[in-house]
N, C-alpha and C positions, 0 to 999 in steps of 0.2 A: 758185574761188568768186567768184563778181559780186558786185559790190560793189553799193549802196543809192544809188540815184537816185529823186530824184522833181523837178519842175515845182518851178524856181528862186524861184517866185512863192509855194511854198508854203514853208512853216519846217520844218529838215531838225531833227526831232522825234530819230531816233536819232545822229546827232552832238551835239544837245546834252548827250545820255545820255551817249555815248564822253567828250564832254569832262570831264563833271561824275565821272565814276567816275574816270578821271586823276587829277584836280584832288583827290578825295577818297583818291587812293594804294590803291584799292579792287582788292582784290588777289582771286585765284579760291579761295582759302579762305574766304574769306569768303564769306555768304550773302546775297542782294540779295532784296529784299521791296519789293513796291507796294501801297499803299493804297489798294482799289480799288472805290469803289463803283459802276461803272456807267454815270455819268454822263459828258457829251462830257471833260472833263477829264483822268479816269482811262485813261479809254479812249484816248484819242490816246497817252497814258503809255503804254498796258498794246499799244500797236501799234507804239511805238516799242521797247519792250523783245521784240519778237517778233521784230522784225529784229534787234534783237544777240543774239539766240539762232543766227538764222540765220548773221550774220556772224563770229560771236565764239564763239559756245557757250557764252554765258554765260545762263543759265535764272535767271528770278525767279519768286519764289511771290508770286501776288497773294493778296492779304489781302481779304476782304469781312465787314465786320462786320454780323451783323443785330440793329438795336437793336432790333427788332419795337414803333416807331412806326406805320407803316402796314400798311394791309393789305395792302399790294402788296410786302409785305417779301420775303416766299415763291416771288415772279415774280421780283423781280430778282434774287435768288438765284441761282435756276435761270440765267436772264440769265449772270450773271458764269461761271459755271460754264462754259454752252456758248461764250462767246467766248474763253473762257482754255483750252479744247480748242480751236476752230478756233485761239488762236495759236500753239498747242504750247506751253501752259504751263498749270505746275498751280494750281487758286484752292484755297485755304482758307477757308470759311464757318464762320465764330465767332459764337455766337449771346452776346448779352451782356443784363445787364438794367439797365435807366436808373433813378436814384433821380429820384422823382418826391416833390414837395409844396408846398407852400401858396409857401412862400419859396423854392424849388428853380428855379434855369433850366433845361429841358428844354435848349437848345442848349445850354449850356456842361454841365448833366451828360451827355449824348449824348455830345462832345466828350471828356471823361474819362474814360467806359468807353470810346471808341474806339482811344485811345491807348493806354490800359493793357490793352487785347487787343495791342494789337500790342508792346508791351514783353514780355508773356508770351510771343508766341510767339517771341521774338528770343532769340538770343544774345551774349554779351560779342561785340564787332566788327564783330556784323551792320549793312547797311545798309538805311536803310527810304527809299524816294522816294515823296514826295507830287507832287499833280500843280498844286500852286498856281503859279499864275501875275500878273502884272503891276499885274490889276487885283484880284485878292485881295489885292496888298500896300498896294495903294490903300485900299479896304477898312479894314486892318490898322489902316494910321497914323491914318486917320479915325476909328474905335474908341478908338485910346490917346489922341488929342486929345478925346476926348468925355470921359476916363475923367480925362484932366487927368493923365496921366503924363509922365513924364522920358525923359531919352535913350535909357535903356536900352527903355523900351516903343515910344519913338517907332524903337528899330531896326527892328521890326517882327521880318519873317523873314529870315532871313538863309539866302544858296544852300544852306552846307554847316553843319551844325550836331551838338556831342552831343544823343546822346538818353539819357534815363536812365542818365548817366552813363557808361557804357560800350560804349554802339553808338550809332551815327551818323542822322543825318535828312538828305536831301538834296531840292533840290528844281530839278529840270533845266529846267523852263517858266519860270521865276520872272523872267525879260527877256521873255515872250511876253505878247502882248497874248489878252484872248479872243476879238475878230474872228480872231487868225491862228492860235488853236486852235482856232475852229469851222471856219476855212477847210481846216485839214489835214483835220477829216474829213469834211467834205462832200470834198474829195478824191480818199480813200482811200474812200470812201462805208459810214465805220463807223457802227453799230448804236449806239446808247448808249439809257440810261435819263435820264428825266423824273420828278426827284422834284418831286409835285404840292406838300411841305412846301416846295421852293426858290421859290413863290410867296404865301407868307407873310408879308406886311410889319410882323408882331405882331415876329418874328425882326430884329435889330438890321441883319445883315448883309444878309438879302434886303432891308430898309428902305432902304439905302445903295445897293444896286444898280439895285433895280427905281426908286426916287424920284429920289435924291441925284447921284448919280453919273451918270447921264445928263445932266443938267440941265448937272454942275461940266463934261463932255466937251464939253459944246456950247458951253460958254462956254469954256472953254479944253482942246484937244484934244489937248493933251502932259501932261496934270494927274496921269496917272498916270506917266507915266516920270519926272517931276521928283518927285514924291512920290515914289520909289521911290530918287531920285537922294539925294533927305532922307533915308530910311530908310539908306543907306547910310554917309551922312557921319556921323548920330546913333550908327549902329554902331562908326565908326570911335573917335567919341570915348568910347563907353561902352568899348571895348577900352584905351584908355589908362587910364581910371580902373579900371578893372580890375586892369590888373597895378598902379597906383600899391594899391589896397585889397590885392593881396597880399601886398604889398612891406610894409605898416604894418600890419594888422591883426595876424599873429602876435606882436608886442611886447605887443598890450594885452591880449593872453589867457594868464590864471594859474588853474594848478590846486592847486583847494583839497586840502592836504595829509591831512588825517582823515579823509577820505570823496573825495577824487578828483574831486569836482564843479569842471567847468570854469565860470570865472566872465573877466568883464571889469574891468581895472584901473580904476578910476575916476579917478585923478591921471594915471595917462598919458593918457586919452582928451581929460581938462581942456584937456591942454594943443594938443588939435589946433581948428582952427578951427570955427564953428557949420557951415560947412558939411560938412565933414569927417568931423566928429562925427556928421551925421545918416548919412553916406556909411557908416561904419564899422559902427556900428550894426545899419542894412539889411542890411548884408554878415556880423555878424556871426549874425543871427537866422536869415540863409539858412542859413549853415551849419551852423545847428544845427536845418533840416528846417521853420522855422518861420513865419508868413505875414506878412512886412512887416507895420507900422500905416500908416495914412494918415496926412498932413504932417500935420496937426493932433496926433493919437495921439501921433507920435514927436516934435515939441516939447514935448507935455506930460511926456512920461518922460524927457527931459531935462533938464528944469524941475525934478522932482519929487528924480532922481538925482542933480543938483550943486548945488541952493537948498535944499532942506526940511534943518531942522534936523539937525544931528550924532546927536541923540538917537532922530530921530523912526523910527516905524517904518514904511517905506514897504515895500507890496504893493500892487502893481499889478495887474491882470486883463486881459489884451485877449482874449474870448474866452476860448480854451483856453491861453492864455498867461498866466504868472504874471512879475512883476518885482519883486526883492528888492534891496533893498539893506543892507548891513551893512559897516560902515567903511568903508573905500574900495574895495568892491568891488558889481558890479551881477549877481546872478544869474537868468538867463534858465531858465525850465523850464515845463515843458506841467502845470497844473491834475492835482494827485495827491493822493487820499485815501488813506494809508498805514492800512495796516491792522496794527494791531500785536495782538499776543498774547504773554503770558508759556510761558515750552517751559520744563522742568527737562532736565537731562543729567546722564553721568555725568563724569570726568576718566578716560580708560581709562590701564592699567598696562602696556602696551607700547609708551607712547611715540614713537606714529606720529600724524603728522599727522591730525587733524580738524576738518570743519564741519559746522556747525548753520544749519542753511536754516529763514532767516525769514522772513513774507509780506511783508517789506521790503529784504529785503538776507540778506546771509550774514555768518555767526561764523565764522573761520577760527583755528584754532590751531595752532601749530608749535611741535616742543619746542626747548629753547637752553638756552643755559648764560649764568648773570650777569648776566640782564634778565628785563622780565617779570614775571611775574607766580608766584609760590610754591605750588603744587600738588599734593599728595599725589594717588597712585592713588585709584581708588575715592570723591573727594569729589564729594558733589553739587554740583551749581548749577542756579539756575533764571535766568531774564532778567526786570527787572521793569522797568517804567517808571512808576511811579507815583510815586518817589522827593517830597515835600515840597523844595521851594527855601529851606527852614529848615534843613533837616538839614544837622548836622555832618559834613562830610567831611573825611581827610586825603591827599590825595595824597603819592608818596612826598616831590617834590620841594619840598613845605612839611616847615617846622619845625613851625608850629602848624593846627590843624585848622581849617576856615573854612563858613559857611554853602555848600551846594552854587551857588546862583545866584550865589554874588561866584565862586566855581572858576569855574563856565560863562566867567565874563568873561574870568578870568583865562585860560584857554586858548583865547579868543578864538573860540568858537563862536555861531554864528550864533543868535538868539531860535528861530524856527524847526526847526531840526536838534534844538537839543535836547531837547523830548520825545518822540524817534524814536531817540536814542542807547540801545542796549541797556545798562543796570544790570546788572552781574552780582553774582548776590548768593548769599551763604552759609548759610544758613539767614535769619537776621536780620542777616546783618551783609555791608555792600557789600565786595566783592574789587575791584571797578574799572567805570570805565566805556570799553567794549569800543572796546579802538582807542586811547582817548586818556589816561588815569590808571591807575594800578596802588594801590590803596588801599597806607597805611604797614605795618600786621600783616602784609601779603603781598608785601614787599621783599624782593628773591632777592639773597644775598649773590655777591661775585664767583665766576665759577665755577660755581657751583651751577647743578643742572638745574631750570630751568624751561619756561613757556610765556609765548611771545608771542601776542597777542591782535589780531586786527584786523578790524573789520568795513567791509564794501563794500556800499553803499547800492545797490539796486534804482535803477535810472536808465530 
């Protein structure tokens, strides 16, 4: 088999692919994917993986997303189709639909059903290469300095990276300049497409290329490799706070015992510094799916988390994000209208496990012996919540019976949670509230068959 020569003058497009698949430990089980629309970019990509088909036998599926913005969607379609036959290789045409509206960015939603086509079609391990290159990263850093971001934005892109958790993104031009991408295909004399939207300077990125960026080369003609040399060093240090954020953040994370809700310690976090503290934070909201606040936002819920009175009741809103506080602890959760309704049931007489599914959570019961809760066959129950915070209640571990809202304190539930706690009640008379008391009249003596009760919040 011959081996892949071209013209030393030009950039050896499939070595950098050999190397970058190396580098990425990218092994022949695995599936290799290009994102491919057309353009000279993809296409020097999509000519470089044509030869390691030839050389390797390794075959990628090119990806071609139609977000059907223009009318010429339909042509380059067709387009990627017949140059991914003459490569010998197969293209995939996903057609996707863009949300569009008043406050909507057309590029960054494009952008988002792009990717989330290509996560679809991937699998756990797959690898996906884009064909950004040198001055895309340029680009990159110039966006996160406009946006007024930190290291971690200022890393830009980085060569080899996850993508949706468990398959991979790689990007093998990302040292290529775009004079010596368009030089491989004038070359190779490849075909590509001209989207007429890449001469839009409404678009932040064509704004940066077509005005900006021309101007910053001519006044300084290495702007992108040093910029690129910043993106990397930024990377390097966001990788250090990284593993330090792994290393600390599991201490400050406790689960609330009644209902399982993960919450943050608020006296451990006290004690890390303001910057720290904002670090933790960010890091903890990522990992629970959720969209950072801007520097302003997350001084303010820091402010409000470790200064507002002992007593006060802080709820925060960012968006679709709610933030609670309740002794020393801070609870992070997405904007939810619980929907509750009273359900009656029976207690059945064979003593097998059962649950009652709520439009909030589930009732679980298991039978036992010497805890619990005291139950005859055949008793009804219904679930109420409407309970007065006057009403007398006795849990068992009181002597004497106490207004319900001094109980709420006393078992240290959140203001919040409890009017969403299922009341289980006897005809008129409370048995317990589920999960966390056992009324006195229904104290199971040792030994004796009872039920334990627990319920599990909808999250």
């Amino acid at each position: 088999m011959s081996q892949v020569s071209i013209d030393k003058s030009v950039i050896d497009v499939y070595r950098a692919i050999v190397q970058l698949l190396d580098e990425a430990g990218f092994s022949r089980e695995q599936q290799l994917f290009l994102a491919y629309s057309g353009g000279v970019d993809s296409q020097v990509l999509a000519h470089g993986l044509s030869l390691l088909k030839q050389q390797k036998g390794i075959a990628a599926t090119l990806i071609y997303v139609h977000h059907g913005l223009s009318k010429n969607a339909d042509d380059w379609a067709l387009h990627c189709k017949q140059q991914a036959l003459a490569y010998g290789l197969t293209c995939d045409v996903v057609k996707v639909n863009v949300a569009r509206g008043a406050r909507l960015s057309i590029e960054a939603e494009a952008r988002n059903a792009r990717y989330q086509a290509f996560k679809d079609h991937m699998q756990a391990g797959d690898l996906l290469l884009t064909a950004h290159h040198l001055d895309d990263q340029l680009e990159t850093v110039l966006l996160a300095l406009k946006r007024g971001l930190g290291p971690k934005g200022l890393a830009a892109m980085g060569k080899i990276q996850t993508f949706d958790a468990d398959k991979w993104l790689a990007r093998p031009l990302l040292n290529c300049s775009r004079t010596e991408i368009e030089g491989y295909a004038q070359h190779w004399q490849l075909s590509h497409i001209e989207d007429e939207s890449n001469q839009d300077t409404r678009f932040d990125r064509n704004f940066l290329r077509l005005e900006i960026i021309p101007k910053l080369k001519q006044r300084w003609p290495a702007i992108a490799t040093t910029a690129s040399r910043s993106a990397r060093l930024c990377a390097e240090q966001q990788q250090i706070i990284e593993q330090q954020l792994t290393e600390r953040l599991p201490d400050l994370i406790d689960i609330d015992r009644q209902f399982g809700l993960v919450r943050l310690d608020l006296d451990k976090l006290s004690l890390q510094s303001l910057q720290w503290q904002k670090l933790l934070v960010r890091s903890y909201m990522q990992s629970l799916n959720m969209a950072t606040p801007s520097e302003v936002q997350l001084e303010q819920v820091l402010q409000q988390l470790f200064y507002a009175k002992d007593d006060a009741k802080i709820n925060l809103v960012l968006g679709q994000i709610q933030i609670r506080r309740f002794q020393h602890f801070a609870y992070f959760s997405t904007l939810t209208d619980y929907q509750l309704s009273s359900q009656a049931f029976t207690v059945p007489d064979d003593r097998q496990a059962f649950t009652i599914v709520l439009p909030h959570g589930e009732l679980r019961f298991s039978p036992c012996y010497g805890q619990g809760m005291k139950l005859a066959a055949g008793t009804e129950l219904f679930v109420d919540y409407q309970l007065s915070g006057q009403m007398k209640v006795q849990p068992v571990q009181r002597s004497k019976s106490r207004e319900l809202k001094k109980v709420w304190q006393e078992f240290a539930i959140a203001p919040w949670l409890r009017p969403i706690v299922p009341m289980l009640m006897s005809g008129k008379r409370l048995v317990g509230a589920a999960g966390i008391w056992v009324e006195k009249p229904y104290q199971v003596n040792d030994n004796d068959p009872a039920w334990l009760c627990q319920f599990k919040l909808a999250q």
